[in-house]
N, C-alpha and C positions, 0 to 999 in steps of 0.2 A: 856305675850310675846310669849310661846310657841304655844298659843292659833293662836295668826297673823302668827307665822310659819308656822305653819300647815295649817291657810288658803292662805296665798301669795303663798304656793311652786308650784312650776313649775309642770307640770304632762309633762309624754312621754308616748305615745303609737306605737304600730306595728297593721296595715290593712292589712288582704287581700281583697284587693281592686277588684271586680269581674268584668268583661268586663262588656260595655255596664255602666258603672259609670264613672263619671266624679271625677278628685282627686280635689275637691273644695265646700262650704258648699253654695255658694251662685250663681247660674247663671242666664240671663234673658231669658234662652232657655227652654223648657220642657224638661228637662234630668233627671236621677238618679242623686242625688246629694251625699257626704258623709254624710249628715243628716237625708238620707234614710236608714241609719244602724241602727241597733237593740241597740243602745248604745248610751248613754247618755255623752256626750263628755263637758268638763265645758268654760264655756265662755273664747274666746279669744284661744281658738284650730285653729290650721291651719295645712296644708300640706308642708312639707318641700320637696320640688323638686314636681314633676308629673308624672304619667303614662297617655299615650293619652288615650280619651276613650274606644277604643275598646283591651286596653293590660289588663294583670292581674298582681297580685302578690303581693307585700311589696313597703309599703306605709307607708311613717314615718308622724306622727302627734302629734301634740305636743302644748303649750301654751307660750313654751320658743321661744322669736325672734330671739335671737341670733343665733339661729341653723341653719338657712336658711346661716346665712353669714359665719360661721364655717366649713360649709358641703360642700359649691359652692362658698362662693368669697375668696379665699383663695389658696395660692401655693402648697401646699397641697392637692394631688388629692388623691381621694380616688373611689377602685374599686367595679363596680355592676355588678354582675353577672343575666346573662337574659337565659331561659331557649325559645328554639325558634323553631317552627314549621315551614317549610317550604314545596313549593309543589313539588313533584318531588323527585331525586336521585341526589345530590349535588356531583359536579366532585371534585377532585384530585387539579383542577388547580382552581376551584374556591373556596374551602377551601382554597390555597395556596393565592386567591387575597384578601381575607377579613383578613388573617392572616398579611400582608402584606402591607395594607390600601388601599382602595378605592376611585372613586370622586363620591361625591354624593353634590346633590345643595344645599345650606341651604339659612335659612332665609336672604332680600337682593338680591336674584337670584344668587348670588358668589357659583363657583364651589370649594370644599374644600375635601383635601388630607385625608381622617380617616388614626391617628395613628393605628402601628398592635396593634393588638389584639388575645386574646386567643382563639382560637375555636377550638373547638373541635365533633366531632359528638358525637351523645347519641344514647346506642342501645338499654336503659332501661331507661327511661324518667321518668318511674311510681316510679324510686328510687329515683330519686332528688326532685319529687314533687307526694306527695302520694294520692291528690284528682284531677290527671288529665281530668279524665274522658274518654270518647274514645281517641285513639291514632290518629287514621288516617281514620275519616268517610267519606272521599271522594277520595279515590282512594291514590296513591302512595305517600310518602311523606320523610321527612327527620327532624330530632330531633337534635339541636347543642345545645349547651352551649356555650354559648359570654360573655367572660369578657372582661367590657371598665371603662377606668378612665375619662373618659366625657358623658355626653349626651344631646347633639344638638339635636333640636324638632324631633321628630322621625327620630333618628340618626338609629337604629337599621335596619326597615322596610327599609331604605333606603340602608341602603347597601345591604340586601336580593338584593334588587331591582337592583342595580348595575349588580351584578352577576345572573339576569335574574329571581330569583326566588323571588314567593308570600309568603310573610310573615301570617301565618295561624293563627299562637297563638303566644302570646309574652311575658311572663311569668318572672316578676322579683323574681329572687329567693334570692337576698341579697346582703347587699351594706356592705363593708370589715365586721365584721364578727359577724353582723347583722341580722339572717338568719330569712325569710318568717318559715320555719320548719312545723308541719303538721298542721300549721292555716286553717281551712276553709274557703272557697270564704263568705267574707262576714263577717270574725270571726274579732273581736279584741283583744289586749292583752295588756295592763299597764305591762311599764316596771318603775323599781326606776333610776332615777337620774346616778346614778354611774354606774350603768353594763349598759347605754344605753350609754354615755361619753365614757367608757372601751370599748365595741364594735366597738363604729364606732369611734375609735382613732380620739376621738376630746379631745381638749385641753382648 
C-alpha cells in the first residue's frame, strides 16, 4: 500500500520559464515547447495558468488537476507579481493611471477597466531578480514592479501600452508567496505537497 502511495502521489514543480518558450508540452507550431527543458517531468504534468511566449519567470507545473481550478476558478484571488521593463522615462501621471486602472481591449473586442494595482518603479531590478542580464541595451528605459490579482491574455503589456509605453521584459517574479527566487532561465525545482498548498494559500 505505501508502495501505490508513493507511486500515485501528485508531484509540484516551479519553472523559470525563459522567453522565446511557449508554457505547454504539446503545440502544432515549431516553438520551444516545456519538453525542451533539461528535466524529466512524469506523465500527466501540465502548466497551471501561462506566460505568453515572449515573457519570463515562474511557472507552476504540476500533475495535480485540481490546481488549475483552486488557483483561477475560484473567489479567491490571489496576487502575481511581474517585474517589467519598459521603453523610455515613465511620468508621475502615468504611474498615477496604472495605479488607478486602465482600458485596455480584451479578448471579444470589449474595452475593460483594469483594477488598481501596485506599482511601483525599481531602481535596482538586479535585486529582485539576480540573473537579469543587461538592464537597458537599447537606449533609455524604465524598471516597475506590478502586482495584480488577475490576469487577462496579456493584461500586463497591455496596459504599458495604454500609457504609451513598450513593454521590453516581462518577468514573473511570484504568485502570493511563491517566489521565482534565484532559479535560472531554464532551471526547475520540485517542491512537496504542503509548502507548495502553504505558499500559494490554496485550500
Amino acid at each position: 500500500m505505501d508502495q501505490d502511495k508513493i507511486v500515485n502521489k501528485e508531484r509540484y514543480f516551479i519553472v523559470h520559464k525563459p522567453a522565446g518558450m511557449v508554457s505547454q508540452f504539446v503545440s502544432p507550431h515549431q516553438v520551444r515547447l516545456l519538453g525542451d527543458l533539461d528535466f524529466y517531468f512524469p506523465e500527466g504534468t501540465h502548466a497551471v495558468g501561462r506566460l505568453d511566449k515572449d515573457s519570463e519567470g515562474l511557472l507552476i507545473l504540476t500533475t495535480n488537476k485540481k490546481v488549475t481550478r483552486l488557483l483561477f476558478s475560484t473567489t479567491a484571488a490571489h496576487e502575481r507579481v511581474y517585474l517589467v521593463q519598459v521603453n523610455n522615462r515613465i511620468s508621475q501621471q502615468s504611474l498615477d493611471q496604472l495605479r488607478n486602472g486602465v482600458s485596455i481591449r480584451i479578448q471579444g473586442g470589449e474595452q475593460y477597466i483594469t483594477p488598481g494595482c501596485k506599482t511601483e518603479m525599481v531602481a535596482h531590478p538586479e535585486e529582485l531578480h539576480p540573473h537579469i542580464g543587461l538592464l537597458c541595451p537599447y537606449g533609455e528605459c524604465t524598471w516597475l514592479s506590478i502586482g495584480l490579482y488577475e490576469g487577462k491574455y496579456r493584461q500586463v503589456r497591455k496596459m504599458m501600452a495604454a500609457v504609451h509605453h513598450r513593454c521590453k521584459r516581462l518577468i514573473r517574479l511570484r504568485i502570493e508567496d511563491l517566489h521565482l527566487g534565484d532559479l535560472r532561465p531554464g532551471g526547475v525545482q520540485e517542491i512537496e505537497e504542503a509548502e507548495f498548498f502553504k505558499k500559494l494559500h490554496l485550500q
